[in-house]
C-alpha positions in Angstrom: 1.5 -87.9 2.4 0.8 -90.2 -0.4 -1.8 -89.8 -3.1 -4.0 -92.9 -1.9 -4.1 -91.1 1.2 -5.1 -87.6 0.1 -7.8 -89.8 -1.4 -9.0 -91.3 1.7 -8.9 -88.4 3.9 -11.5 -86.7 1.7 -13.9 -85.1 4.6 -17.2 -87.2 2.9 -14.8 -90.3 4.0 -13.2 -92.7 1.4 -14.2 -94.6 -1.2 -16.0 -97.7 0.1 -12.5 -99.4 0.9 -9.3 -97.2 0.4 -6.9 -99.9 -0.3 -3.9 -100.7 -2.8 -6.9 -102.4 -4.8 -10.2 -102.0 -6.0 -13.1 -104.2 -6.3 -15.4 -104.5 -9.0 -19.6 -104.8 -9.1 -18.8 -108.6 -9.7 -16.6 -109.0 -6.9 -13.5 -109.9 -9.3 -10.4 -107.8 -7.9 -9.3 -104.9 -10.3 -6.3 -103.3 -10.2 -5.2 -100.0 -7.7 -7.0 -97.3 -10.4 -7.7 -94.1 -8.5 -8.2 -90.3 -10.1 -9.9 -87.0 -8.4 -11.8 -84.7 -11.1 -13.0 -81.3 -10.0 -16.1 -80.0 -11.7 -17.4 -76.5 -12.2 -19.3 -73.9 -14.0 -20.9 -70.9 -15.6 -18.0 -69.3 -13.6 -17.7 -65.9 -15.3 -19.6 -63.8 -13.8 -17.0 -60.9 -12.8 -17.9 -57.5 -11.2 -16.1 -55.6 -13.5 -18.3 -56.6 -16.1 -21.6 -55.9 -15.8 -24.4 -56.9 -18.0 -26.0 -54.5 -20.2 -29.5 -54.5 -18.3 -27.5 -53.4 -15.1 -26.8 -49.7 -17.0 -30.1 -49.5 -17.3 -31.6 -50.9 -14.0 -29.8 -48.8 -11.5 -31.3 -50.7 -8.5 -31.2 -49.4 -4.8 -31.3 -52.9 -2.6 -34.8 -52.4 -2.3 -35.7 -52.1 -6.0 -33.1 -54.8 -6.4 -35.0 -57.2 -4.1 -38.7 -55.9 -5.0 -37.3 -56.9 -8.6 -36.4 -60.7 -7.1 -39.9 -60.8 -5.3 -41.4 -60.2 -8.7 -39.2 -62.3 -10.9 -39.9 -65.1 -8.4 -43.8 -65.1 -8.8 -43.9 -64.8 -12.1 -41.2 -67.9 -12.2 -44.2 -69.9 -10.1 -42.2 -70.3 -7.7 -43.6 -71.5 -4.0 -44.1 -67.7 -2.5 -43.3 -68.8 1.2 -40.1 -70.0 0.1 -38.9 -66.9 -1.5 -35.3 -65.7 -1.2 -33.0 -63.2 -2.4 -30.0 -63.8 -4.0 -26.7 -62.0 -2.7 -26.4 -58.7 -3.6 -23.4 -56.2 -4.1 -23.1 -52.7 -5.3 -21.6 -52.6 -9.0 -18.3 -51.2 -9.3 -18.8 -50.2 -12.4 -22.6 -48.5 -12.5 -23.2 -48.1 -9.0 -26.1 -50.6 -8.9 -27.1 -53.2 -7.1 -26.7 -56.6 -9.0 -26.6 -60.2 -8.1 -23.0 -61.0 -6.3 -20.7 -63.2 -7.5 -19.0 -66.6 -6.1 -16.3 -66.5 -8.3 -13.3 -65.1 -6.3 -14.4 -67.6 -3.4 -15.5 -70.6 -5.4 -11.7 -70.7 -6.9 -10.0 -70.0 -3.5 -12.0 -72.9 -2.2 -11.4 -75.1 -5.6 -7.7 -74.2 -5.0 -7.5 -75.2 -1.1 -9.4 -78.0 -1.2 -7.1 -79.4 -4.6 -4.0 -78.2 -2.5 -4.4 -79.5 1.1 -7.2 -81.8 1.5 -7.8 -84.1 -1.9 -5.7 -85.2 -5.7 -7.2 -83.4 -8.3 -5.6 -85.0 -10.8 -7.6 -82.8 -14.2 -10.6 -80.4 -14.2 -13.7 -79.8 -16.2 -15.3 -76.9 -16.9 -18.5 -77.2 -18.2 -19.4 -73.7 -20.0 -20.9 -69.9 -19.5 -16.8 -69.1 -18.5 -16.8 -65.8 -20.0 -20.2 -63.8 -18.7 -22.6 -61.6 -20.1 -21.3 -62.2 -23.7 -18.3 -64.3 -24.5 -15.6 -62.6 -25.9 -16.5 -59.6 -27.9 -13.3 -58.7 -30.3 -13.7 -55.4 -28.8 -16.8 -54.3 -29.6 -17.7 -53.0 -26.3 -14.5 -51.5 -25.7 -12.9 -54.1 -23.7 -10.0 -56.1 -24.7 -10.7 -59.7 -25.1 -6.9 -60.5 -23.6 -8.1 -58.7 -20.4 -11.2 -60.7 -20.4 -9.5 -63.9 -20.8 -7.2 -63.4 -18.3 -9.8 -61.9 -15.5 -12.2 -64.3 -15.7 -10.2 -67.3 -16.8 -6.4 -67.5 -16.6 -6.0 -66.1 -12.8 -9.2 -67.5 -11.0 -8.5 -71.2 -12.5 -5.4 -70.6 -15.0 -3.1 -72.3 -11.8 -5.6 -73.6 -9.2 -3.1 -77.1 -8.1 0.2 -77.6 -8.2 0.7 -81.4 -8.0 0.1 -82.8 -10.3 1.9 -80.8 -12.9 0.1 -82.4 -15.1 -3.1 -80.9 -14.2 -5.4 -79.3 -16.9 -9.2 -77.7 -17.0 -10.4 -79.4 -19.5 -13.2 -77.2 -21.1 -16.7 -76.9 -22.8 -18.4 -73.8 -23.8 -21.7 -72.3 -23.0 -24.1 -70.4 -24.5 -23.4 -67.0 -23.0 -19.8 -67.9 -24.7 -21.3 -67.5 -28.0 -23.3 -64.4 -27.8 -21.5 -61.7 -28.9 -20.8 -64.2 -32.0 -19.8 -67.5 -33.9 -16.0 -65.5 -34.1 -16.0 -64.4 -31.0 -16.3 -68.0 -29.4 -14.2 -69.1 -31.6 -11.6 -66.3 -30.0 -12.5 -68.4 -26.6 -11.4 -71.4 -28.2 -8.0 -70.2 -29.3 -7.1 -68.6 -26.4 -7.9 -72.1 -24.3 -6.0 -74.5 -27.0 -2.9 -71.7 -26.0 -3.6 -71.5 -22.7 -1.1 -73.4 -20.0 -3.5 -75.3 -17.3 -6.5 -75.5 -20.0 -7.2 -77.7 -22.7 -9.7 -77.5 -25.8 -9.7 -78.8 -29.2 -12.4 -76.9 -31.3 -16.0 -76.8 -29.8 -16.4 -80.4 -29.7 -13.9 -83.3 -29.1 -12.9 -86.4 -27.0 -9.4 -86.8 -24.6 -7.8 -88.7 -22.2 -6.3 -86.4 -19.3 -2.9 -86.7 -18.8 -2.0 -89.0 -15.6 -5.1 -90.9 -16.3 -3.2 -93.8 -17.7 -6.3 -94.1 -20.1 -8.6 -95.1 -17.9 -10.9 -92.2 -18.4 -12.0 -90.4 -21.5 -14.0 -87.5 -21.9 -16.5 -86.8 -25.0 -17.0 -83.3 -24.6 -20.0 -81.4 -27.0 -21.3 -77.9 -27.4 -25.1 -78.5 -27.0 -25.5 -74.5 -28.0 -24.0 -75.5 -31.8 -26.3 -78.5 -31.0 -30.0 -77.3 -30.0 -28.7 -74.5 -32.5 -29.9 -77.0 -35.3 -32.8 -77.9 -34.4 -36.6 -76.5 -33.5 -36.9 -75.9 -29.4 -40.0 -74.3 -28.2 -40.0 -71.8 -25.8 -40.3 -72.5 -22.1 -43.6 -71.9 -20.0 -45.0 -72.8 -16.9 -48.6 -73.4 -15.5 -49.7 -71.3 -12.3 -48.8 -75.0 -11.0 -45.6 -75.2 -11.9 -46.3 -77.6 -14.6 -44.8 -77.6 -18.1 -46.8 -75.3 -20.2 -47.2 -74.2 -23.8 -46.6 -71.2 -26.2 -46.3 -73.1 -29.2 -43.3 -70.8 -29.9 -39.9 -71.7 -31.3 -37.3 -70.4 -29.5 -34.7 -67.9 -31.2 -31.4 -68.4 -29.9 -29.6 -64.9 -28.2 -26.2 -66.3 -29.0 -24.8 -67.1 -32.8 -23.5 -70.6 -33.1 -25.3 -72.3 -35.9 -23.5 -75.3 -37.1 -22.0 -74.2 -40.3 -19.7 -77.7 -40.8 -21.4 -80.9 -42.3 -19.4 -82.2 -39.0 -20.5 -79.3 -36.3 -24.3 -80.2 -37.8 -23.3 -84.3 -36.7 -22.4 -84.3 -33.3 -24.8 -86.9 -32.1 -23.3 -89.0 -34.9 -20.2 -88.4 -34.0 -20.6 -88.6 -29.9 -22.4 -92.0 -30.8 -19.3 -93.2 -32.8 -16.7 -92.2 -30.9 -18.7 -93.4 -27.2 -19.0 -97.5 -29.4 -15.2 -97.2 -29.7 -13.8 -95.9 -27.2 -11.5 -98.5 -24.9 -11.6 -96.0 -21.5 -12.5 -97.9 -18.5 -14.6 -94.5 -18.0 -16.3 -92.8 -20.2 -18.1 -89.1 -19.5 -19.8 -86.6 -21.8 -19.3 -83.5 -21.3 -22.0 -80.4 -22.1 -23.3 -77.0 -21.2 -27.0 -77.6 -21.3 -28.7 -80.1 -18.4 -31.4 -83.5 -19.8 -32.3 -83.3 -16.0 -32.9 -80.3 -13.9 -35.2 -78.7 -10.9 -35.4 -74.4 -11.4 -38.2 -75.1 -14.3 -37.0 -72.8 -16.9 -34.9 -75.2 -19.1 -37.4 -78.1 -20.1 -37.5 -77.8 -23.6 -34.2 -77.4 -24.5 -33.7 -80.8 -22.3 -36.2 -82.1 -23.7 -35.1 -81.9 -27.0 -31.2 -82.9 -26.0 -32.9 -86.1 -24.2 -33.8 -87.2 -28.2 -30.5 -86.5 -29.4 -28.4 -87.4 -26.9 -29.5 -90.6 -24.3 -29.7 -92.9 -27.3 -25.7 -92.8 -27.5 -25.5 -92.3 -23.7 -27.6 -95.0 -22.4 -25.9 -97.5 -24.3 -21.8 -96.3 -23.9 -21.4 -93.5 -21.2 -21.0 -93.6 -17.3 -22.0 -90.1 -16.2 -23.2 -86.9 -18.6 -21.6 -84.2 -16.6 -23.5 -80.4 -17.4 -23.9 -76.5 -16.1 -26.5 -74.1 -17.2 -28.6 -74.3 -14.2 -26.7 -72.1 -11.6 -27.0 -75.2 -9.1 -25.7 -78.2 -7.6 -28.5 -81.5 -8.7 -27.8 -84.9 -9.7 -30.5 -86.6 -11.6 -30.5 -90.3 -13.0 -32.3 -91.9 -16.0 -33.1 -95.5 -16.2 -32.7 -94.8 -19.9 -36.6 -97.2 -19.9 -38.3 -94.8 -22.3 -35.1 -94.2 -24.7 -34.7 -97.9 -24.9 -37.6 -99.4 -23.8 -36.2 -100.7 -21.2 -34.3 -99.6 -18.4 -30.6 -100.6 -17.8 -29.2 -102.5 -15.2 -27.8 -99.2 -13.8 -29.2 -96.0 -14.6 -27.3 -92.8 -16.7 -26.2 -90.6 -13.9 -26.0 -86.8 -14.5 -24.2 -84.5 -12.8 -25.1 -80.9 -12.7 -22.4 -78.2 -11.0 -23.4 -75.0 -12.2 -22.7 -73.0 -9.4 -19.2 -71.3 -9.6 -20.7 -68.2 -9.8 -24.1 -67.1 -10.1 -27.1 -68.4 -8.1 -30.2 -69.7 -9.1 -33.2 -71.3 -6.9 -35.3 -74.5 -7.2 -38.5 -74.2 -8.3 -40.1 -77.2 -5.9 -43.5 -76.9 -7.6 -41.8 -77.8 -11.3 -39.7 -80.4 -9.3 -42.4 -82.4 -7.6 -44.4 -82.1 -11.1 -41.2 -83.4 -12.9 -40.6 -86.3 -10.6 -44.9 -87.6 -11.4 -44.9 -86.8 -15.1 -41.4 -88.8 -16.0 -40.9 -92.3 -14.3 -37.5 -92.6 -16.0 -36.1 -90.2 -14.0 -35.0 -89.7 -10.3 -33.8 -86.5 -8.6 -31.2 -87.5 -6.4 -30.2 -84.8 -5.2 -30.8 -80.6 -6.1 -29.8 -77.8 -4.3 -29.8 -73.7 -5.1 -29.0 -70.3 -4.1 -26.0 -71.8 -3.4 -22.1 -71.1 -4.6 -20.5 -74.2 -5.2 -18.3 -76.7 -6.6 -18.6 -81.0 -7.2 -15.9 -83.6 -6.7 -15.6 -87.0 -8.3 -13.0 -89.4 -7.0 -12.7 -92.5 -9.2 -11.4 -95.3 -7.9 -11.6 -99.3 -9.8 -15.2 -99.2 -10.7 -16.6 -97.3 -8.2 -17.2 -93.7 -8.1 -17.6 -91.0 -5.3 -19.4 -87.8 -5.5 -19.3 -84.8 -3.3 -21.1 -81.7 -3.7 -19.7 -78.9 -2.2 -20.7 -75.3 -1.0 -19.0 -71.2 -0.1 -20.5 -69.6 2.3 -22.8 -66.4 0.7 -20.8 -64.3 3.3 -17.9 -64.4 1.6 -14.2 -66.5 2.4 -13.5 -70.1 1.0 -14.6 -72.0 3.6 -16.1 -75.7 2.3 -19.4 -77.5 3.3 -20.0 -80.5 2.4 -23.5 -80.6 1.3 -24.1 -84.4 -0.8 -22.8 -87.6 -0.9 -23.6 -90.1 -3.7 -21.3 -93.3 -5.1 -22.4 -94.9 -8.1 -20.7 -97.6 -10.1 -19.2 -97.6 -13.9 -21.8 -98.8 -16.3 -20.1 -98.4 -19.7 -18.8 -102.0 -19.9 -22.2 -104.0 -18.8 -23.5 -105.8 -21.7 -27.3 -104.6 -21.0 -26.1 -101.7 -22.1 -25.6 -102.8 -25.9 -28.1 -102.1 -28.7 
């Protein structure tokens, strides 16, 4: 079977014509261009290591789900839509704690890269090593064993054509909270690491067998908001946006200490004007756009730093953080004044494996109080995974889904194409 064909048997259907050539928004025949990118994150949630708060919250299931009844009201959440997230008893305390995707979501990852579509390079967008990052010991637990639990045998060697496959790879700010040397420790490891690629906390590539066409401008938005003031979230008995008046204090330690770690914007900016890729996507931890209603602020403050560079250069900004599946556009009108031709698509895929729900009263309040921006799509308490299949111009995004029961079986929950922007001459200053 060929690789156009893998392409076009993809169960959302093909591309809007899988042929030997692509056509771009103009109508002016491009040439045959095609890739497949598989998107994932906050993956590290691993039953063998629990979370301090689960020592000392030795839930029965129904303490467990009394405590999700409770969390959910006081998140202002709709309460006839209230649902529990899976459950499991600990191995290690005994408990009952949230269960976790991650043993299904990279079985399914690996099947569907294997026997249904080309996944020609991977992105991981952050949280990979849950509750802490890695802790140089400090709780007892070697970091090698870690690494290789929760990274290197779930997604160290998901595909096996091409050979050329690598995760590329972000980190989060659970990466960072044990400390600045422990993420560091994360960073080493994935620069060693066969089937992974980093090169320090922030940088730009070209995956191998992309012939060029596609470059990623990847950013640690935890050094980033880091630097800055963010206010603490709050929400009205409404669901909308409240406030404290409080700064936040960051749980995790990864101040920018470099005169270049405090200039990413800068250099994002920079490197986004130059770049020759056909495609270009930034790649992040931490959401501009997102529907559960507990991350405003920090968007809100990564909207001012970041959407100036991205509205004018970038195709797609491609996050995690939320423990969801959303896309979100912005017609980039209130960073530019006006809106583009076609708007700054953002892809969330959060869900490899935690869970997280909507909150539909901060969604509906979201959609009124910001015209710029259009949920296009948001869906949680779900484990799940995203697909983007590039080919010419055009691009197709699937959103995909586990079942909570357990086994690696795929839905296919959302469908969205949008087109390459980076090149249209709107989008210049």
């Amino acid at each position: 079977m060929t690789r156009v064909t893998l392409l076009c048997l993809l169960s959302l259907g093909a591309l809007s014509a899988c042929t030997n050539q692509a056509t771009t928004p103009q109508g002016e025949t491009a040439d045959d261009f095609r890739t497949g990118i598989l998107i994932f994150g906050d993956s590290g949630n691993h039953p063998n290591y629990p979370d301090q708060d689960d020592f000392e919250d030795l839930f029965t299931k129904e303490q467990y789900l009394e405590s999700e009844w409770q969390e959910w009201l006081e998140d202002r959440r709709p309460p006839d839509e209230f649902k529990a997230r899976p459950f499991m008893e600990s191995p290690v305390t005994g408990g009952v704690v949230p269960a976790s995707g991650m043993q299904d979501v990279a079985k399914a990852m690996s099947d569907y890269c294997n026997h249904t579509a080309v996944c020609d390079f991977g992105i991981l967008v952050g949280d990979n090593i849950y509750p802490s990052g890695a802790t140089l010991g400090a709780d007892g637990v070697d970091d090698a064993q870690r690494f290789r639990d929760m990274l290197e045998i779930p997604f160290g060697n998901m595909v096996r054509s091409p050979t050329s496959y690598k995760t590329y790879v972000t980190l989060g700010n659970h990466d960072w909270e044990t400390s600045r040397a422990g993420g560091f420790a994360q960073i080493e490891y994935l620069e060693q690491e066969p089937g992974f690629y980093m090169d320090g906390p922030y940088y730009s590539v070209r995956p191998a067998g992309t012939n060029g066409d596609v470059e990623l401008f990847i950013i640690d938005t935890s050094m980033l908001l880091a630097s800055v003031p963010v206010r603490e979230d709050t929400l009205n008995e409404d669901g909308s946006e409240g406030s404290l008046g409080n700064i936040e204090v960051p749980d995790y330690h990864v101040q920018p200490l470099t005169g270049a770690e405090k200039s990413q914007p800068q250099w994002l900016e920079e490197a986004l004007k130059k770049s020759t890729a056909r495609w270009k996507f930034v790649v992040a931890h931490h959401p501009i756009w997102s529907s559960s209603g507990s991350k405003f602020e920090q968007a809100r403050v990564l909207r001012e730093l970041l959407l100036p560079a991205m509205c004018r250069y970038a195709d797609a900004y491609i996050v995690g953080h939320e423990h969801t599946l959303e896309i979100h556009t912005d017609s980039c009108a209130e960073t530019l004044g006006s809106p583009t031709q076609k708007p700054l698509v953002e892809i969330l895929s959060g869900a490899a494996s935690k869970q997280r729900p909507l909150n539909t009263n901060f969604m509906r309040h979201q959609n009124e109080k910001y015209p710029e921006h259009k949920s296009v799509f948001a869906q949680g308490m779900v484990w799940g995974f995203s697909y983007l299949a590039l080919e010419g111009d055009k691009a197709q995004l699937t959103m995909m889904s586990v079942p909570d029961e357990g086994g690696s079986d795929i839905t296919n929950v959302f469908e969205y194409e949008f087109s390459r922007r980076s090149g249209d001459n709107n989008l210049k200053p």
